[in-house]
TORVOGU-752590 format. One record per residue (C-alpha): residue number from 1; x, y, z; residue in three letters. Coordinates in nm, 2 decimals. Layout:
TORVOGU-752590
 resi      u      v      w resn
  NUM      X      Y      Z  ALA
...
END
This chain:
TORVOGU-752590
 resi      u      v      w resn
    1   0.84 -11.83  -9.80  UNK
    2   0.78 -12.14  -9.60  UNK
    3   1.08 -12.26  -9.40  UNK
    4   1.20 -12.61  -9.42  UNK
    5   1.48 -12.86  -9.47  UNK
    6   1.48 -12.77  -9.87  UNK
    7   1.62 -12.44  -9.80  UNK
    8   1.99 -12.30  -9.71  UNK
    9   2.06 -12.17  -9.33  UNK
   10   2.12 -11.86  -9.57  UNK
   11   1.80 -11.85  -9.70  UNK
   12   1.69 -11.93  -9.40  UNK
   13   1.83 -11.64  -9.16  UNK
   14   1.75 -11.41  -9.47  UNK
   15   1.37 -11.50  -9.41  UNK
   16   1.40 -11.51  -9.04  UNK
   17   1.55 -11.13  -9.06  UNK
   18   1.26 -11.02  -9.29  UNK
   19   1.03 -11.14  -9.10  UNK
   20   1.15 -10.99  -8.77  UNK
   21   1.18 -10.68  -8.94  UNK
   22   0.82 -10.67  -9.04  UNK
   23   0.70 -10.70  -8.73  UNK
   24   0.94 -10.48  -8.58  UNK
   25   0.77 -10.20  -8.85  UNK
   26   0.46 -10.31  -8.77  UNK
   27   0.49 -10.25  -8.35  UNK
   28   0.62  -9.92  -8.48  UNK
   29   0.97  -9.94  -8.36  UNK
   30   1.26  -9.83  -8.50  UNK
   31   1.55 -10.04  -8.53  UNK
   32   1.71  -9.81  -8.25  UNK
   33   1.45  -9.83  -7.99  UNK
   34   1.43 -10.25  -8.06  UNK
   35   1.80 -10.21  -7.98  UNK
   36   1.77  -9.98  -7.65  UNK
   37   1.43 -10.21  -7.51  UNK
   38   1.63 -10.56  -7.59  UNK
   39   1.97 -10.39  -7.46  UNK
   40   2.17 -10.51  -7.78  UNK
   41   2.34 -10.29  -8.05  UNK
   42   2.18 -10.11  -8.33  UNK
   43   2.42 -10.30  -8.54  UNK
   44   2.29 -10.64  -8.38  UNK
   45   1.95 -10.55  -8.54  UNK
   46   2.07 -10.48  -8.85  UNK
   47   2.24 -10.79  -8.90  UNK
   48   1.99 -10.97  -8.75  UNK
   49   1.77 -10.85  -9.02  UNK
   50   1.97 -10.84  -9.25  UNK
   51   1.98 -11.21  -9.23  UNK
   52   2.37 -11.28  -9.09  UNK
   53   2.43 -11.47  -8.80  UNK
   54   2.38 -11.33  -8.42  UNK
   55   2.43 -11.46  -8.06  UNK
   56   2.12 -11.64  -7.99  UNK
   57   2.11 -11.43  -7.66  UNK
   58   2.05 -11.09  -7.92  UNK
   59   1.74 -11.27  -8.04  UNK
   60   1.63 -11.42  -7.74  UNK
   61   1.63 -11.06  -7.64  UNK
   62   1.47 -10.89  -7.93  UNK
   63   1.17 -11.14  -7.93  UNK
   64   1.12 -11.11  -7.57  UNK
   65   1.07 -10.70  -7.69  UNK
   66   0.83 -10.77  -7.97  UNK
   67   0.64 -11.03  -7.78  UNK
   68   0.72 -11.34  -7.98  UNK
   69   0.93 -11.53  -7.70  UNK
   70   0.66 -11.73  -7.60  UNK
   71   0.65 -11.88  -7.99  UNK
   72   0.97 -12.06  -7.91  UNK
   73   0.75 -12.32  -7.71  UNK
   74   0.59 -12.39  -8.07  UNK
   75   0.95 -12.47  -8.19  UNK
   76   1.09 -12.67  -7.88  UNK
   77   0.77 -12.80  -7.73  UNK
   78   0.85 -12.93  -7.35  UNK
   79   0.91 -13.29  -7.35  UNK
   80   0.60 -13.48  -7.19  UNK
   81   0.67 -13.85  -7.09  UNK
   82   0.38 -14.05  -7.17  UNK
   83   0.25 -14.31  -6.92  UNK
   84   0.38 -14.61  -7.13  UNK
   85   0.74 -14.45  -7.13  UNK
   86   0.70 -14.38  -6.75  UNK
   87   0.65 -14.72  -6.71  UNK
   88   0.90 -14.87  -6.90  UNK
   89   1.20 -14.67  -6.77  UNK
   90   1.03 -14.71  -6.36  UNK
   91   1.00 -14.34  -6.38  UNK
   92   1.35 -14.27  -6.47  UNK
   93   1.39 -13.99  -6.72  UNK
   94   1.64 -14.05  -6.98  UNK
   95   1.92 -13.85  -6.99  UNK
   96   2.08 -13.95  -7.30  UNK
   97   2.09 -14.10  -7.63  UNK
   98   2.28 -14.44  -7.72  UNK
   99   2.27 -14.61  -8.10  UNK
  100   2.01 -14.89  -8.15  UNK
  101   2.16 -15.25  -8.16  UNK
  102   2.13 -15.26  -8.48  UNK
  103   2.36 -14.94  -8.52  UNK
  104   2.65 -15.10  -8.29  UNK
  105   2.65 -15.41  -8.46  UNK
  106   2.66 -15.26  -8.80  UNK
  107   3.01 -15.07  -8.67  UNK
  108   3.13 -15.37  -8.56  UNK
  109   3.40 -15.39  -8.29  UNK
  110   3.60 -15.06  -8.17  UNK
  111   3.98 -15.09  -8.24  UNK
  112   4.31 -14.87  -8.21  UNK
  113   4.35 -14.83  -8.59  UNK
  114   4.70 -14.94  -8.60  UNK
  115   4.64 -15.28  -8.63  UNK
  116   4.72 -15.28  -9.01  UNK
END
């Protein structure tokens, strides 16, 4: 299954488990000794592959035992500044979002709400 925005987080986790488990098998690892290497509970591997929602700390720690950690860079790259952008903002990295112009003028002006 190919993960994308089309699919449930359910379906989602479910494929995420699976997958996790298969590689698990395939580094020939029970689910106890994945357990006992990442220093979570048996039970925490279950669910995780069993597709049900864990402390991203577990998984963070059950990759880092299989070797996949490093394929989180795939899925949060580092943020690079390009020279244009360093420019632009005198070499200031931005620290925060704010709405477009456009945005705040289509909500108009902020009120109290009691005004009716």
């Amino acid at each position: 299954m190919t993960l994308n925005n089309d699919i449930s987080d359910t379906a989602v986790l479910a494929e995420l488990g699976k997958r996790l488990s298969g590689i698990r098998i395939a580094s020939s690892l029970t689910q106890a000794d994945l357990a006992e290497r990442a220093a979570i509970g048996k039970r925490t591997v279950e669910r995780i592959e069993a597709g049900e929602s864990v402390q991203l700390i577990s998984l963070i720690r059950a990759l880092r035992v299989l070797g996949l950690l490093e394929n989180l860079n795939l899925l949060m790259p580092e943020e690079g500044l390009q020279p244009m952008q360093l420019l632009e903002e005198g070499g200031k990295v931005r620290r925060r979002a704010s709405p477009s112009r456009a945005e705040r003028k289509r909500k108009g002006t902020w009120t109290w709400g009691d005004e009716r």
